[in-house]
VEXSETI-621564 format. One line per 10 residues: number of its first residue (from 1); for each residue x, y negated, z negated of C-alpha. Coordinates in steps of 0.02 Angstrom, whole numbers. Layout:
BEGIN
NUM) X/Y/Z  ...
//
This chain:
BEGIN
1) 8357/8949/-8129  8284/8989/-7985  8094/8917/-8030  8238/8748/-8032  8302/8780/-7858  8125/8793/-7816  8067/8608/-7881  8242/8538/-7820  8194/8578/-7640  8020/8525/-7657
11) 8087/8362/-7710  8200/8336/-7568  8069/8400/-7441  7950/8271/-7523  8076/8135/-7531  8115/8145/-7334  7930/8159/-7288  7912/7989/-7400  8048/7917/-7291  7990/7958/-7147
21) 7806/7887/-7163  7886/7743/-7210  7982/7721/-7043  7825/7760/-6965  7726/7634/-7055  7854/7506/-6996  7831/7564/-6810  7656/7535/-6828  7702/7354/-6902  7804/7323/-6746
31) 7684/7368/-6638  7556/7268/-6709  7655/7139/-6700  7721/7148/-6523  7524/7178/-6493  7474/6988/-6572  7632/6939/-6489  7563/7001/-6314  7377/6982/-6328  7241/6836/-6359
41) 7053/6868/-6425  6924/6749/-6412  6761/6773/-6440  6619/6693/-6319  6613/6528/-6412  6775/6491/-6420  6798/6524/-6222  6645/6388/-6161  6739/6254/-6302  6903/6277/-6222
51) 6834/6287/-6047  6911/6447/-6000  6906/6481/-5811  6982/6621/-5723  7014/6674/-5530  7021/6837/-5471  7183/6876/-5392  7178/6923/-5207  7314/6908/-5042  7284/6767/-4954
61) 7357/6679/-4785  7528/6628/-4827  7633/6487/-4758  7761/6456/-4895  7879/6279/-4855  8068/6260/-4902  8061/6076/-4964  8212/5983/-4935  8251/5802/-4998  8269/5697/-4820
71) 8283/5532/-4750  8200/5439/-4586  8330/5396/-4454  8323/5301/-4284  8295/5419/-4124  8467/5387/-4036  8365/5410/-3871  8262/5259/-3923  8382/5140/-3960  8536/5023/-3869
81) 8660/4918/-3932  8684/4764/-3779  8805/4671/-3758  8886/4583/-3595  9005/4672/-3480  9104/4537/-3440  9208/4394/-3520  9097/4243/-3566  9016/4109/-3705  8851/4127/-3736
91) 8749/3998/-3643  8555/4018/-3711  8496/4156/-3834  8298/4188/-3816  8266/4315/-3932  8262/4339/-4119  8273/4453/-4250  8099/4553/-4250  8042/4505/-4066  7971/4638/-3964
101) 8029/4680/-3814  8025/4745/-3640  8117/4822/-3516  8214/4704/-3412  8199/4544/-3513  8307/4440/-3542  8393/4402/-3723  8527/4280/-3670  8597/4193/-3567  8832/4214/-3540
111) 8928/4082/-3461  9104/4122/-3368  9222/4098/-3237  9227/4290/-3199  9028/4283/-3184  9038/4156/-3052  9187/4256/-2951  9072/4407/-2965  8940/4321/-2894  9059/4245/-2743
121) 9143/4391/-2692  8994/4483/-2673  8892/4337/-2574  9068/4356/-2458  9071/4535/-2443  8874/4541/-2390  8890/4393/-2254  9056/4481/-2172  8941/4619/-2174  8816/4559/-2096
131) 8919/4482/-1964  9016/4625/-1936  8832/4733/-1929  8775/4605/-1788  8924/4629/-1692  8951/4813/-1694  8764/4830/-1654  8784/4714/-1501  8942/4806/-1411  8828/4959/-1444
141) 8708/4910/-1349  8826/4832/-1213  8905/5001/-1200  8737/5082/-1169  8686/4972/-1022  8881/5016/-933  8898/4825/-964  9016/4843/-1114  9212/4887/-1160  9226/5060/-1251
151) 9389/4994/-1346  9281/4805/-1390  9144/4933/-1451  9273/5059/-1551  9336/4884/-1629  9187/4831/-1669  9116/4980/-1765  9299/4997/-1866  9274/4832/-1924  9094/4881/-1976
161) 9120/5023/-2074  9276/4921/-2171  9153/4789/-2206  9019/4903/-2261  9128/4988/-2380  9195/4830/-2465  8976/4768/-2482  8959/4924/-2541  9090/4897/-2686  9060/4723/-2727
171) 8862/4779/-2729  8920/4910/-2864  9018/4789/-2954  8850/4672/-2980  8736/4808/-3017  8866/4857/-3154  8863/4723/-3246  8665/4710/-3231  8630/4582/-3130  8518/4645/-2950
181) 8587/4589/-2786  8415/4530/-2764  8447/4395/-2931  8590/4333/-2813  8528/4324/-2634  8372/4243/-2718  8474/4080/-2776  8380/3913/-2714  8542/3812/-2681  8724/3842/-2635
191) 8773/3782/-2824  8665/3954/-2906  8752/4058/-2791  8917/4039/-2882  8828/3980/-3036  8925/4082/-3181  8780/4122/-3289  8739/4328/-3333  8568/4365/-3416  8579/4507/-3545
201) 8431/4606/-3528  8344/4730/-3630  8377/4915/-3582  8211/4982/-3678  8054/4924/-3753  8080/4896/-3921  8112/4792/-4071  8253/4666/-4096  8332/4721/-4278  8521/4674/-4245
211) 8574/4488/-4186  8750/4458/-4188  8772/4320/-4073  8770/4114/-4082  8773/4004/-3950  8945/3950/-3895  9021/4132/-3960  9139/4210/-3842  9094/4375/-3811  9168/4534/-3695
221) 9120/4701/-3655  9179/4759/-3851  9061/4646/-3930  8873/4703/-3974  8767/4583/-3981  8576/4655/-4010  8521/4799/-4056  8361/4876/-4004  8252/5020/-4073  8082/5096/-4025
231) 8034/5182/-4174  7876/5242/-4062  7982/5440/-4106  8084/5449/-4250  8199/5576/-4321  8202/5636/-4500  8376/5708/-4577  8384/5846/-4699  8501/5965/-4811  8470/6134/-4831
241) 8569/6257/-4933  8685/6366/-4846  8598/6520/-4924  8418/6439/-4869  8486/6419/-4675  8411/6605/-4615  8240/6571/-4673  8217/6423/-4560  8171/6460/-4349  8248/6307/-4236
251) 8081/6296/-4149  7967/6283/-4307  7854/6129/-4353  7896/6035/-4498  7784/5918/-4617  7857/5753/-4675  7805/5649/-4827  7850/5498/-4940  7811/5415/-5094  7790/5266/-4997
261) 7608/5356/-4924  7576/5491/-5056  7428/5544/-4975  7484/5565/-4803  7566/5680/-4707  7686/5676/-4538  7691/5812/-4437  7832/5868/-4316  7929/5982/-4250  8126/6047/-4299
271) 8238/5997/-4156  8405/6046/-4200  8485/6141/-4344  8685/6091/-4374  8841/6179/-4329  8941/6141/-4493  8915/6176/-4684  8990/6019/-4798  9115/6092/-4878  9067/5999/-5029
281) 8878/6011/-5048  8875/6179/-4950  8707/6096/-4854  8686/6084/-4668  8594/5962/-4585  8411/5990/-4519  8334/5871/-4376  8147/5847/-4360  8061/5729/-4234  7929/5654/-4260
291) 7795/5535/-4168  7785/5353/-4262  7651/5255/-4128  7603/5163/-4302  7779/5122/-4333  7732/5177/-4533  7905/5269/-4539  8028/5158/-4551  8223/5191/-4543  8317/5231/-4703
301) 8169/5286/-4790  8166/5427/-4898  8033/5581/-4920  8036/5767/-4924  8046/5880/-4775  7941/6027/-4783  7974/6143/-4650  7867/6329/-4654  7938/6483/-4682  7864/6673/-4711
311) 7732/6616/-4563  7580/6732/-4545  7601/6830/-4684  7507/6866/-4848  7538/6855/-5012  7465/6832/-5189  7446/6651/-5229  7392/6562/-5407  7335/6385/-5452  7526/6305/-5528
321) 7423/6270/-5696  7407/6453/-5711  7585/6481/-5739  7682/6460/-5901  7870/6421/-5879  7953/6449/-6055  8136/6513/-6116  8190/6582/-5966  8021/6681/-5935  7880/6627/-5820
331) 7716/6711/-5872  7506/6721/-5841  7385/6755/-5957  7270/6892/-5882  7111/6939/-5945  7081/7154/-6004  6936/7264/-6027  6968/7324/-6207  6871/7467/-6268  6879/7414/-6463
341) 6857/7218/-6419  6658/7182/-6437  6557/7147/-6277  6559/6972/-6361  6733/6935/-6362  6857/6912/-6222  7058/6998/-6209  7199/6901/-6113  7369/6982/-6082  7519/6899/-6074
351) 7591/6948/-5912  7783/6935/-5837  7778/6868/-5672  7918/6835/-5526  7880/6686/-5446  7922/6627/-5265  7876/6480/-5130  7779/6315/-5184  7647/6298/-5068  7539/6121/-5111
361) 7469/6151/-5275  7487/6345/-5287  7635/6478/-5311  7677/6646/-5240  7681/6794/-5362  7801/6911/-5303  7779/7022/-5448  7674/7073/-5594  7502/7028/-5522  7392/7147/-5421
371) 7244/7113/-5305  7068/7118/-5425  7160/7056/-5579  7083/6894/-5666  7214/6765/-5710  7165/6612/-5830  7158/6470/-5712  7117/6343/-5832  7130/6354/-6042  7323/6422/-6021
381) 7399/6282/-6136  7232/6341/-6257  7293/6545/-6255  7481/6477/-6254  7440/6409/-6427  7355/6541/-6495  7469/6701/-6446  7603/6545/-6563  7490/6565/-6709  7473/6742/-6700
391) 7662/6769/-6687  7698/6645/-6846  7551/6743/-6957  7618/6910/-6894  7798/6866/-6964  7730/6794/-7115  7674/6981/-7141
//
């Protein structure tokens, strides 16, 4: 009976150690399969066919750019809509639709009767002044020389000062509707002095890209009709994400580009940041300026802003073919020293990573590189395949 007890345990002691080797053969399965599921070996050959290269990590000068969709506006300090002040049909236009122009030349030409009164009333104010200037002067001296009345000479300078005040307001009057007292005094008969014609002139150099007038249109001081721009500066418009806003500094440069010239870049400088967040987008507007003395930049065209952030700092950067973006996971392929792998054949780790700014053709690992690792610059689409075929055999077992 008790030789039976015996053999019974034995049994059961045997049976559980059976069990348990078993679960510990499986463990060993898994891990060789999470190791053909984490690791690549090539041998020598296999890395020159495949033209393996790899770059040894290090911290380099980082600049990293926020990169914002954005569009080329018109600097509002370079451009003017014109128009006439005054009540009157256009007479003569002299520009067109592309012309250049400069500051002070004229575009047309407005006929009207309020022109001409303009013109009058000022010619009357400056002669009464003149008289009255003449006369006040003369008692003046009069006075001086005890020849003269003190009331003729207290008359005389009242009526002065009255007359000087109402030049003085028909002078304002001309030079507010853009036409020079000079323009007026200069007239080579009596019939131009009262001749009711206004020339519209050009505020700015620029170009002509708005017409809006024929001849024989009446126009007033609502109606615009050019429109001039000097794109010479030019302003480029973009959004940025309410959650991007503290990276950027208000007095940083900014780097401009479109598909329009791939291969060149505009560089500026941010000039204002917005007050209000879009309650729809939840973007605010950023404002670069930016010279254009080739006039390549055109209004209403489209490109990318880059503007800098994380300035003078370092960081570990990698080639973008390095990395491997795939369900979810971004991940590098690092190459190992491995004790049991011959001198012959070459290890590569699949590593994690945490990515972070784009800057040009490189990336910024934030985490699972370290300075003196070797990451596969070139062959990752090569490795990529084989860690596949490992994992399919290694389920297949």
């Amino acid at each position: 009976m008790k030789a039976s007890i015996k053999l019974l345990v034995a049994l059961n002691v045997l049976a559980f150690a059976l069990i348990g080797c078993g679960d510990k053969d499986e463990a060993i399965m898994e891990e060789h399969h999470d190791e053909h599921a984490e690791f690549v070996k090539l041998n020598i050959e296999s890395v020159k066919q495949i033209k393996l290269e790899t770059e040894t990590v290090s911290l380099q000068p980082f600049t990293g750019y926020l990169v914002i969709p954005a569009k080329v506006i018109t600097n509002q300090d370079n451009e003017a809509q014109v128009g006439s002040l005054v009540q009157g049909r256009v007479h003569e236009v002299l520009v067109k639709v592309g012309d250049y122009v400069k500051v002070g030349q004229i575009l047309m030409y407005v006929e009207g009767l309020e022109i001409g009164e303009i013109k009058a009333d000022y010619l009357k104010s400056k002669a009464h002044y003149d008289y009255c200037k003449a006369d006040f002067e003369r008692h003046k001296l009069l006075l001086e020389q005890n020849i003269g009345s003190k009331e003729m000479y207290y008359t005389a300078e009242a009526e002065y000062k009255k007359a000087y005040a109402e030049f003085k307001a028909e002078e304002k009057k001309i030079q507010s509707i853009d036409l020079a007292d000079v323009e007026v005094m200069d007239a080579k008969s009596d019939e131009d002095y009262t001749f009711g014609a206004l020339p519209i002139k050009a505020p700015i150099n620029g170009i002509v890209v708005e017409r809006n007038v024929v001849i024989g249109q009446l126009v007033d001081a609502t109606t615009n009709a050019f429109k001039v721009i000097n794109t010479n500066s030019v302003w480029v418009d973009g959004q940025v994400y309410e959650k991007d806003l503290a990276k950027i500094n208000q007095k940083t440069s900014a780097v401009f580009t479109s598909v329009t010239y791939q291969n060149e870049k505009f560089e500026g400088r941010v000039i204002s940041i917005g007050q209000t967040i879009d309650e729809q987008t939840r973007a605010i507007t950023v404002r670069g300026e930016f010279k254009n003395s080739n006039s390549k930049l055109k209004p209403n065209m489209f490109g990318e802003l880059k503007i800098p952030i994380g300035e003078y700092s370092e960081a570990i950067l990698i080639p973008n073919e390095a990395l491997v973006r795939e369900a979810g996971q971004e991940y590098v392929f690092v190459q190992i020293s491995d004790a049991t792998t011959p001198e012959s054949d070459q290890t590569f780790e699949k590593r994690i990573v945490i990515t972070g700014t784009k800057v040009d053709s490189r990336i910024e690992i934030k985490e699972g590189l370290f300075e003196g690792e070797k990451v596969v610059s070139k062959g990752v689409f090569y490795l990529k395949s084989e860690m596949k075929k490992d994992e399919i055999e290694g389920d297949e077992h």
